[in-house]
Every structure is written in structure tokens, then in C-alpha cells.
FIKOLFI-259982 format. One record per residue (C-alpha): residue number from 1; x, y, z; residue in three letters. Coordinates in steps of 0.02 Angstrom, whole numbers, plus 50000, padded with zeros to 5 digits. Each point is the difference from the previous one (the first is absolute). Example, Ala and Ser with C-alpha at 12.3 -4.5 7.8 and 13.67 -1.06 7.14 Angstrom:
BEGIN
<pt><k>1</k><u>50615</u><v>49775</v><w>50390</w><r>ALA</r></pt>
<pt><k>2</k><u>50069</u><v>50172</v><w>49967</w><r>SER</r></pt>
***
This chain:
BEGIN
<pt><k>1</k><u>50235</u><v>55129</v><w>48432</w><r>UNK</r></pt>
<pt><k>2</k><u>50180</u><v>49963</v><w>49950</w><r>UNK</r></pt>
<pt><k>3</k><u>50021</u><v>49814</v><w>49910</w><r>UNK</r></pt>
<pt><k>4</k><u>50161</u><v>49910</v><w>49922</w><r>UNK</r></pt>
<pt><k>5</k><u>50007</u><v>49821</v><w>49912</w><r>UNK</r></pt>
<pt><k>6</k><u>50166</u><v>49924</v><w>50048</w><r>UNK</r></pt>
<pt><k>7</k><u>50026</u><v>49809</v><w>49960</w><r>UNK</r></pt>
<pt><k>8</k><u>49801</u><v>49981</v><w>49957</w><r>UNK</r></pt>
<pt><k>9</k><u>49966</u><v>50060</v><w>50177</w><r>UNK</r></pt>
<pt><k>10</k><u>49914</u><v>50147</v><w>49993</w><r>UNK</r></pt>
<pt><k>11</k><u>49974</u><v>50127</v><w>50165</w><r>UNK</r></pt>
<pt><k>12</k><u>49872</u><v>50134</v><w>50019</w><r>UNK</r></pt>
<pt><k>13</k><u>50036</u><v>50108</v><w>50154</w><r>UNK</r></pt>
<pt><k>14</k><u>49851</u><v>50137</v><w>50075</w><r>UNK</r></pt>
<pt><k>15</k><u>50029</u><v>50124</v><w>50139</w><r>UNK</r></pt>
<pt><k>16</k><u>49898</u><v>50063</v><w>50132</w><r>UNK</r></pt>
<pt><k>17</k><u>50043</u><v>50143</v><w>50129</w><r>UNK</r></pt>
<pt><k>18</k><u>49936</u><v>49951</v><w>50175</w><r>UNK</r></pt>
<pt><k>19</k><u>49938</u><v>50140</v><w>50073</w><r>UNK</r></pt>
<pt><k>20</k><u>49931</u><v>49921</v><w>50143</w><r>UNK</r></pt>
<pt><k>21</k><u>50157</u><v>49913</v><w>50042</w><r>UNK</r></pt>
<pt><k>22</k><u>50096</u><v>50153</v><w>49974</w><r>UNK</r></pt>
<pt><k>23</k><u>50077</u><v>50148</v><w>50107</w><r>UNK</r></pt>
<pt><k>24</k><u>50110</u><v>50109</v><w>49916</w><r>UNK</r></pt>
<pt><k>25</k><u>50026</u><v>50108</v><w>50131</w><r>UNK</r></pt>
<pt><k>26</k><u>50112</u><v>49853</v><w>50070</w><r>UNK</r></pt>
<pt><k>27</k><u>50090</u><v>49963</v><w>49832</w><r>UNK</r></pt>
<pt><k>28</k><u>49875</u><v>49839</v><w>49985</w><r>UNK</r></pt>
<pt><k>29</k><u>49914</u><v>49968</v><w>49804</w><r>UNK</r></pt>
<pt><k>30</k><u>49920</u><v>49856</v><w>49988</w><r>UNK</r></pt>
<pt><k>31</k><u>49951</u><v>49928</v><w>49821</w><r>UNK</r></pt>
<pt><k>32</k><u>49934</u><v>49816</v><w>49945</w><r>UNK</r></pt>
<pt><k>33</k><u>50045</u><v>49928</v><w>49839</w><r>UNK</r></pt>
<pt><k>34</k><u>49919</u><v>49873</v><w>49903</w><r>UNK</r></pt>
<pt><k>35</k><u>50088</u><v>49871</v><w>49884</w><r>UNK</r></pt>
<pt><k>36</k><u>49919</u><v>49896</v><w>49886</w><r>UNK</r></pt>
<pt><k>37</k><u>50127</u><v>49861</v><w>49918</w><r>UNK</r></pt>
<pt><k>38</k><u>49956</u><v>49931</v><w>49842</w><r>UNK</r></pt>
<pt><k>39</k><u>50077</u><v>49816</v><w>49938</w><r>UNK</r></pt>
<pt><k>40</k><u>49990</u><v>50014</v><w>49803</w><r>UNK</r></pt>
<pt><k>41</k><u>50122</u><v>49871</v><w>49971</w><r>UNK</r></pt>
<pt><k>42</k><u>49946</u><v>49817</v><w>49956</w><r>UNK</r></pt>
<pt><k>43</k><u>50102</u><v>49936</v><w>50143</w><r>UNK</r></pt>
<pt><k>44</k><u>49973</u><v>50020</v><w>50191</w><r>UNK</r></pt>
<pt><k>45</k><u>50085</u><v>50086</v><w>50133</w><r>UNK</r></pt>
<pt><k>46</k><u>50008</u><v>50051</v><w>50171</w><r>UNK</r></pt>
<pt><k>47</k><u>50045</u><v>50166</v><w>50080</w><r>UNK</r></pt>
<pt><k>48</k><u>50151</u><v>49947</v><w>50141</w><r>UNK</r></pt>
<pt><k>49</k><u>50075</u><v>50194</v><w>50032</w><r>UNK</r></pt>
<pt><k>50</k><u>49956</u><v>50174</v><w>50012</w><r>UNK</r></pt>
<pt><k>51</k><u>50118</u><v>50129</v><w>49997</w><r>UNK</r></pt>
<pt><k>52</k><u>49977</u><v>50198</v><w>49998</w><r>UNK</r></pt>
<pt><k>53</k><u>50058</u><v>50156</v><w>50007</w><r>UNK</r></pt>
<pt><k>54</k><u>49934</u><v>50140</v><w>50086</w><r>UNK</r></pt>
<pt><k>55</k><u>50024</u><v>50198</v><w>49967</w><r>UNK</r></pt>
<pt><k>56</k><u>49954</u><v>50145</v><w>50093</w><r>UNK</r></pt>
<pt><k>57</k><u>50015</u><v>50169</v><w>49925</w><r>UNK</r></pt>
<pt><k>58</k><u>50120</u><v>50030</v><w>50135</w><r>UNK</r></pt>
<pt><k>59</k><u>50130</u><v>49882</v><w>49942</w><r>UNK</r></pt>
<pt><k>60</k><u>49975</u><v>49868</v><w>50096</w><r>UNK</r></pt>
<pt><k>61</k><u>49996</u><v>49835</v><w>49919</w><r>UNK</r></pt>
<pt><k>62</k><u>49939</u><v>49834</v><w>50095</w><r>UNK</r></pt>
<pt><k>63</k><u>50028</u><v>49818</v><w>49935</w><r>UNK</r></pt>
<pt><k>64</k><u>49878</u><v>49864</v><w>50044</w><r>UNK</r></pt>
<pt><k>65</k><u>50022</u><v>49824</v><w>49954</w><r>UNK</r></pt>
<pt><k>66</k><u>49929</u><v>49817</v><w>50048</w><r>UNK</r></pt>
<pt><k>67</k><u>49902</u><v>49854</v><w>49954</w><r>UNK</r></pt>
<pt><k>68</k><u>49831</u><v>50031</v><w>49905</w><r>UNK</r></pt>
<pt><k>69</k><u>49880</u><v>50138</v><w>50004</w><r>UNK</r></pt>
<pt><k>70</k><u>49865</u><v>50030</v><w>50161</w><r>UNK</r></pt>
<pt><k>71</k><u>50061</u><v>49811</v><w>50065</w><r>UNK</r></pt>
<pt><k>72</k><u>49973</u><v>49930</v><w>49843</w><r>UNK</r></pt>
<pt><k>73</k><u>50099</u><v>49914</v><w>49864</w><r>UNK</r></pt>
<pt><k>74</k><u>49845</u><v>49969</v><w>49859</w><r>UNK</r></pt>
<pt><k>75</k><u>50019</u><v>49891</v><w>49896</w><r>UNK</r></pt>
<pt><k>76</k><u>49935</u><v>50072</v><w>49819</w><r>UNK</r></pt>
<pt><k>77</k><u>49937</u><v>49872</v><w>49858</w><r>UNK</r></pt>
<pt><k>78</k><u>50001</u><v>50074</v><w>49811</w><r>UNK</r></pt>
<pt><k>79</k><u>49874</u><v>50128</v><w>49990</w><r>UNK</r></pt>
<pt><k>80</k><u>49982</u><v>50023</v><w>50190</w><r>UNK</r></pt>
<pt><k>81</k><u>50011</u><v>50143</v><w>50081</w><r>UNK</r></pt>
<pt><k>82</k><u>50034</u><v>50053</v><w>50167</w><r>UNK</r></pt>
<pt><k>83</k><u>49963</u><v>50154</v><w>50115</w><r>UNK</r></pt>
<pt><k>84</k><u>50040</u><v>50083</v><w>50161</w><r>UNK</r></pt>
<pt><k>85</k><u>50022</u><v>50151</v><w>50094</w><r>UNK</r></pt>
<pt><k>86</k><u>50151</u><v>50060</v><w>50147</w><r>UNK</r></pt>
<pt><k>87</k><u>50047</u><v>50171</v><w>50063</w><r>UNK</r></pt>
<pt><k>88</k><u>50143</u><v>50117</v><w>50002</w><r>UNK</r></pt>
<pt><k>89</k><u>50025</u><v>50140</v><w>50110</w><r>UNK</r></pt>
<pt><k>90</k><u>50119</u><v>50148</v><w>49955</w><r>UNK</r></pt>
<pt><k>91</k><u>50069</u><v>50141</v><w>50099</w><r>UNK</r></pt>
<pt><k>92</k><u>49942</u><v>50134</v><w>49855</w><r>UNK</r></pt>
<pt><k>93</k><u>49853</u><v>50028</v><w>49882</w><r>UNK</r></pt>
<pt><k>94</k><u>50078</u><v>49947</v><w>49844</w><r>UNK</r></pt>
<pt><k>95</k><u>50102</u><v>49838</v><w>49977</w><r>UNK</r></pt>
<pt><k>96</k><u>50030</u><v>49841</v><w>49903</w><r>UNK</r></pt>
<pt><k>97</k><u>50010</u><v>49817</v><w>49980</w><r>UNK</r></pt>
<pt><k>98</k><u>50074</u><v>49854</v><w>49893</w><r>UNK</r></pt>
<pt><k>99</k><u>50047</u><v>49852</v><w>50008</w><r>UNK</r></pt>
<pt><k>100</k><u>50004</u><v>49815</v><w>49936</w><r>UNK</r></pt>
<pt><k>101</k><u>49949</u><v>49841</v><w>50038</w><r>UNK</r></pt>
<pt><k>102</k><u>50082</u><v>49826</v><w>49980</w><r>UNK</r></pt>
<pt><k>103</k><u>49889</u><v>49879</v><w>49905</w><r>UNK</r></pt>
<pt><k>104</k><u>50012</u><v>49783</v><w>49976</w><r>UNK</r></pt>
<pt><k>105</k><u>49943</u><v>49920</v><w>49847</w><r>UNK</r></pt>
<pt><k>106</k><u>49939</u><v>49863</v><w>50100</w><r>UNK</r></pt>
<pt><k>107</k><u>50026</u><v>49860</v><w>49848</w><r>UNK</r></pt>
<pt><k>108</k><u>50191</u><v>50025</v><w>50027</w><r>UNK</r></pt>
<pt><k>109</k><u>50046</u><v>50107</v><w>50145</w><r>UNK</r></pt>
<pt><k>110</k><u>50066</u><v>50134</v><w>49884</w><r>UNK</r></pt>
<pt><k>111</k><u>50008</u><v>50165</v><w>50086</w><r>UNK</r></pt>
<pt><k>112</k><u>49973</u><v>50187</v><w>49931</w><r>UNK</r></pt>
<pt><k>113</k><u>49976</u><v>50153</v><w>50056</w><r>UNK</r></pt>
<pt><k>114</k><u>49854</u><v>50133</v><w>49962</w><r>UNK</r></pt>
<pt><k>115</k><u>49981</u><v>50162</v><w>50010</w><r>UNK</r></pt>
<pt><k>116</k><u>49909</u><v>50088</v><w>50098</w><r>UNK</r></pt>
<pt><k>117</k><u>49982</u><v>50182</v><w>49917</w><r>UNK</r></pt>
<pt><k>118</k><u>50016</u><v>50163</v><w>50085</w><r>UNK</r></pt>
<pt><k>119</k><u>49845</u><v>50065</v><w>50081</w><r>UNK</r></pt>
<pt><k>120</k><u>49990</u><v>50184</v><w>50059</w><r>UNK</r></pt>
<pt><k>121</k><u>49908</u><v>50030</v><w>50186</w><r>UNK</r></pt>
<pt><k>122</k><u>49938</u><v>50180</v><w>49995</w><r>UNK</r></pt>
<pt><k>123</k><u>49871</u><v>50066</v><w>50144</w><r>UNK</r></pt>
<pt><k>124</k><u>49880</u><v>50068</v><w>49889</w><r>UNK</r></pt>
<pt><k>125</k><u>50013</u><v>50174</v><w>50064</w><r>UNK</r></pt>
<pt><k>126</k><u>50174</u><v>49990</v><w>49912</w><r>UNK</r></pt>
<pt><k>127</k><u>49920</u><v>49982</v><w>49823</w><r>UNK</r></pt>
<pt><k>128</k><u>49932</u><v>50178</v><w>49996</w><r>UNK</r></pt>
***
């Protein structure tokens, strides 16, 4: 698990390889990742944007970007936390991700952004 604090918002990213969704004799890794997003400021904010970038280990590097996460903008109270899990697919075995997203302190409108931090996606088979 890979986590960064940026702002008081904290993000916690795990990775899965998806075997079953998976062919690499056609190029075609699938992984799931889940993020859990932490609010541990005393104010609170919604998630409006995602943006990311995507590596494959071939060079190849994909930007995604566009409102909230999974159809969803949460809203996050202090202390509130929030969790979900998408998909990726890359061409190769190894690649990467990061990203940000914007937030709103809902009390004023104010908007920053947060990191997302980089996450490796490895097939295990890779690791040994």
C-alpha cells in the first residue's frame, strides 16, 4: 500500500492483478485498485475531479481526467473517510499510475488539489 497526506487529505492506494480478466497473450493486464481517502482536516470537502496518469513499461503514457471518482463526487466531513475501487488495463506486465484530484472546502468554495501517489501494477509473476 502506497499513502501520501497532501492538504490533510490523505490517500491509500492497493493493487490487485486480475488474472481472470487478463490475457497476456493479447497484450491485455488487467489490475483493480483500491483508494481509500481520508478527510483529516476540521473543514469539509468534496472530491469534483480526477485526473491520472497512466504508464506502461513500454512507454506509453495515457491521461484520464473527469468529474469524480466511479460516478461519484463524495462529499467527506472531518474525520470521514471514503473508499472505492476502478480498473486499469495495460498493454504490459509492469506499469504505473498517479494522479490528483481536485477537492472543495465546501464552507467557502476554495479549491485544491491532492495527490494521488504513484502506485506500481506488477503481475505477480513479475516479482520473482
Amino acid at each position: 500500500m502506497v499513502t501520501s497526506i497532501t492538504q490533510g487529505v490523505k490517500i491509500s492506494v492497493e493493487t490487485t492483478y486480475q488474472d481472470e480478466y487478463s490475457n497476456p497473450a493479447s497484450e491485455h493486464f488487467m489490475f483493480a485498485y483500491r483508494i481509500n481517502i481520508e478527510n483529516l482536516t476540521d473543514f469539509t470537502i468534496q472530491l469534483k475531479r480526477r485526473q491520472w496518469f497512466i504508464f506502461d513499461s513500454n512507454g506509453t503514457m495515457r491521461e484520464v481526467e473527469g468529474e469524480g471518482v466511479v460516478g461519484q463526487q463524495p462529499v467527506l466531513h472531518p474525520g470521514d473517510m471514503h473508499s472505492y475501487v476502478s480498473g486499469c488495463q495495460l498493454s504490459t506486465d509492469i506499469g504505473s499510475m498517479r494522479g490528483s484530484y481536485l477537492m472543495q472546502r465546501m464552507a467557502d468554495d476554495f479549491e485544491f488539489n491532492v495527490e494521488i501517489p504513484e502506485f506500481e501494477l506488477i503481475v505477480p509473476y513479475r516479482l520473482n
